[in-house]
LOLUMTOR-635296 format. One line per 10 residues: number of its first residue (from 1); their letters; for each residue x, y, z of N, C-alpha, C. Coordinates in nm, 4 decimals. Layout:
# residues N
NUM> a> X,Y,Z,X,Y,Z,X,Y,Z | ...
# end
This chain:
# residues 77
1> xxxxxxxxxx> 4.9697,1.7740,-1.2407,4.9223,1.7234,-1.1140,4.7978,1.6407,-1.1393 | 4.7820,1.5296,-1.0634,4.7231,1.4323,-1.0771,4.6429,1.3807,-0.9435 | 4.5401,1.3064,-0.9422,4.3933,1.3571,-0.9650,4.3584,1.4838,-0.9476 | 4.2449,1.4921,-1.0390,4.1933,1.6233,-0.9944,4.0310,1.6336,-1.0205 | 3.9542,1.6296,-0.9548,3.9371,1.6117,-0.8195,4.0115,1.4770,-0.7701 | 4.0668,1.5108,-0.5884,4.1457,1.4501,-0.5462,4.0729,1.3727,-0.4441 | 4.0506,1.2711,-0.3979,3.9902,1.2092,-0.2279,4.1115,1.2504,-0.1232 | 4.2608,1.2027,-0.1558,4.2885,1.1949,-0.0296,4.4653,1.2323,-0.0944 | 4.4787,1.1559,-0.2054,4.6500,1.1669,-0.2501,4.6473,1.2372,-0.4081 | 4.7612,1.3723,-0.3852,4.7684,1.3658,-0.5753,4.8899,1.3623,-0.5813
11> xxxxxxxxxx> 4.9232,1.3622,-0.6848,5.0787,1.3355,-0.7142,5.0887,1.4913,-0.8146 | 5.2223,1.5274,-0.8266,5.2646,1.6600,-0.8825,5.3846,1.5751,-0.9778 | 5.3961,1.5850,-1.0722,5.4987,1.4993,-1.1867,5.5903,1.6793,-1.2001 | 5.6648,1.6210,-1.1875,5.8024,1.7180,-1.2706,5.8539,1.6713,-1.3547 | 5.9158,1.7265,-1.4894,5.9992,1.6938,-1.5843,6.0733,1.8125,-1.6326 | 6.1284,1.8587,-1.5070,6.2454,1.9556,-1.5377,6.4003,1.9032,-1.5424 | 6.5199,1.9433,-1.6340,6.6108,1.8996,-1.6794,6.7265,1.8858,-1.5538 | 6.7054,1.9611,-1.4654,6.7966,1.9384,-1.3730,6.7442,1.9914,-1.2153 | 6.8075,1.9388,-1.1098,6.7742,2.0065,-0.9645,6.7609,2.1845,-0.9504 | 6.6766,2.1949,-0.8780,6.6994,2.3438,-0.8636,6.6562,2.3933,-0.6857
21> xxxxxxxxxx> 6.6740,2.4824,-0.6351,6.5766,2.5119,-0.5145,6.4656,2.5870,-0.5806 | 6.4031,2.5566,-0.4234,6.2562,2.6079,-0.4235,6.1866,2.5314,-0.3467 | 6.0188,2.5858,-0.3510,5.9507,2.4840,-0.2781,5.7993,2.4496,-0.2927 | 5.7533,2.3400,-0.2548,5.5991,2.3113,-0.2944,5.5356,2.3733,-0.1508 | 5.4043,2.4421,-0.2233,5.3065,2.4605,-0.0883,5.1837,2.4373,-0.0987 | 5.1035,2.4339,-0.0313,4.9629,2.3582,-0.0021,4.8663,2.5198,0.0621 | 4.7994,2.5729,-0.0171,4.7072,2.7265,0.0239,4.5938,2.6922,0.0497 | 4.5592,2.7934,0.1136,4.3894,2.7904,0.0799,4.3144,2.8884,-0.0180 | 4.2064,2.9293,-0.0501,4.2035,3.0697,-0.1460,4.2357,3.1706,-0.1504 | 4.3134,3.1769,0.0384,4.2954,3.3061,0.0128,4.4804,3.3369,0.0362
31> xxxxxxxxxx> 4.5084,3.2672,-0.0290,4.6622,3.2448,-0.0636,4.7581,3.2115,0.0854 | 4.6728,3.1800,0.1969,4.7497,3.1546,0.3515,4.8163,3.0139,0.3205 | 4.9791,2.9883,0.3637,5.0483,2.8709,0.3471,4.9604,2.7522,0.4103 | 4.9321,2.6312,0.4089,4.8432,2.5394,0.5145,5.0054,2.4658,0.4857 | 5.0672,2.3925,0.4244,5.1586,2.3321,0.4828,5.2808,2.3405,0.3141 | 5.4269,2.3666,0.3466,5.4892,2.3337,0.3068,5.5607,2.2048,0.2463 | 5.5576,2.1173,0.1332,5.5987,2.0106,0.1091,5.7215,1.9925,0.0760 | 5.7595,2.0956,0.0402,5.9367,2.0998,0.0010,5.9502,2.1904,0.0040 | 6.0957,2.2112,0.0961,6.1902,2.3522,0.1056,6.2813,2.3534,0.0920 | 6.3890,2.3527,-0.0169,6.4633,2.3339,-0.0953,6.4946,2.2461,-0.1699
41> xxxxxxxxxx> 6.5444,2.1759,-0.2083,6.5856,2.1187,-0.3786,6.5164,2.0132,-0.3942 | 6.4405,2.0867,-0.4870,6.3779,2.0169,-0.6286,6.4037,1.9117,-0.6923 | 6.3811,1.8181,-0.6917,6.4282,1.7421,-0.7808,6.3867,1.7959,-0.9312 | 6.4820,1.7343,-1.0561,6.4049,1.8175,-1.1706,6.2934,1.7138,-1.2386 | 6.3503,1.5745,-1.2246,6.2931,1.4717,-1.2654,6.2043,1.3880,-1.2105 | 6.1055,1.3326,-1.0997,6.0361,1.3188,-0.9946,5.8651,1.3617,-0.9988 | 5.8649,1.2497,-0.8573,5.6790,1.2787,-0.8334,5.6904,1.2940,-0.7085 | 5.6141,1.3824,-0.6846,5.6052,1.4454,-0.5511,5.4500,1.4159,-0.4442 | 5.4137,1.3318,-0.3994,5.3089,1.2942,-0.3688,5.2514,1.3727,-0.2029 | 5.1204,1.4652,-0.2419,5.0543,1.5149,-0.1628,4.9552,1.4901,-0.0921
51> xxxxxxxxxx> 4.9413,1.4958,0.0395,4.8633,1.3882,0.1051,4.7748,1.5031,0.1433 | 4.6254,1.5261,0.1400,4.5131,1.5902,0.1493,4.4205,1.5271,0.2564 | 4.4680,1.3983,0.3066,4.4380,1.3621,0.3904,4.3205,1.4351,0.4976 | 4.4093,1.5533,0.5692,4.3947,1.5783,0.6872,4.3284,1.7612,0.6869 | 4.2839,1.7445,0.5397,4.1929,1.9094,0.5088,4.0632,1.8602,0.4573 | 3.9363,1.9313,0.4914,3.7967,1.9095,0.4505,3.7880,1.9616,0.3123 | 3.6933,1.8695,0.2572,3.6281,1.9092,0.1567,3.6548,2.0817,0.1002 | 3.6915,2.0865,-0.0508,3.7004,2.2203,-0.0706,3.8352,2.2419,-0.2106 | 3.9115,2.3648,-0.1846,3.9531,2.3807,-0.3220,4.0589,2.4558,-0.2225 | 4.2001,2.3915,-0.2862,4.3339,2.4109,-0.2172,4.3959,2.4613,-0.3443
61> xxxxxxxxxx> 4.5096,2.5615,-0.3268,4.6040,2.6278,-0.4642,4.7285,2.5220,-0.4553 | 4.8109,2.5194,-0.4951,4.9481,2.4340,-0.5053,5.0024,2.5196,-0.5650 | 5.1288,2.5614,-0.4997,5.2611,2.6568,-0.5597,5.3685,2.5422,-0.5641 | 5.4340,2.5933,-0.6576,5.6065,2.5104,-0.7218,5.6387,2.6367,-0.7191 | 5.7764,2.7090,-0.6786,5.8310,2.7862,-0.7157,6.0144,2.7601,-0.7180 | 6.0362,2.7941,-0.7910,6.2058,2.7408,-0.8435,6.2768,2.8761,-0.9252 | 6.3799,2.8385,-0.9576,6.4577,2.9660,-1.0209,6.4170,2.9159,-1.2015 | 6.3953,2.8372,-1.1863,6.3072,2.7353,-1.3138,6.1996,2.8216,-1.3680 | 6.1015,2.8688,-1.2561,5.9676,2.9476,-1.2764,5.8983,2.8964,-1.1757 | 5.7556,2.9233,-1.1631,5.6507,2.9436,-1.0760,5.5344,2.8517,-1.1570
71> xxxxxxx> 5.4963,2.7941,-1.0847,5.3903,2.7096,-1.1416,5.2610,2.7202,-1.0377 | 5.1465,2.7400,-1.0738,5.0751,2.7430,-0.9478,4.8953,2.6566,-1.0472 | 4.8513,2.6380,-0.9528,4.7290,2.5263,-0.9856,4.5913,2.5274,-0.8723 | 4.5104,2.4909,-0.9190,4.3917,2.4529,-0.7692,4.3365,2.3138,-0.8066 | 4.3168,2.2533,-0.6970,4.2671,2.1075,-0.6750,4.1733,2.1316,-0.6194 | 4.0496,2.0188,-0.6054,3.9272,2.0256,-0.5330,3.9532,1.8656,-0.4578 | 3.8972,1.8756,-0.3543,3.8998,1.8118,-0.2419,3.7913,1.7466,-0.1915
# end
């Protein structure tokens, strides 16, 4: 995932071998959903671009979760 620190857009790169379900989410620390970006299929190959737009200043988690695995991260804002 890309920028990091972010102003306003990051992008999430995948380079997994094939589609899978699952979904991207957008937290706050204290692990509460703030918005879902994808709910079901994954692309495996793809950029997934997150718009931060519309949250203040601060430090957001990012979940990927797939039958692939679980990927999880924090961005600052």
């Amino acid at each position: 995932m890309y920028p990091n620190p972010v102003a306003d857009i990051a992008t999430i790169q995948l380079m997994m071998t094939e589609n899978t379900e699952g979904k991207i989410e957008i937290c706050d620390l204290n692990g509460k959903v703030l918005k879902t970006v994808v709910n079901g299929t994954i692309e495996g190959s793809g950029n997934y671009i997150l718009s931060l737009s519309d949250y203040s200043s601060g430090v957001y988690i990012i979940k990927l979760s797939s039958a692939n695995g679980n990927f999880v991260t924090k961005v600052t804002k």
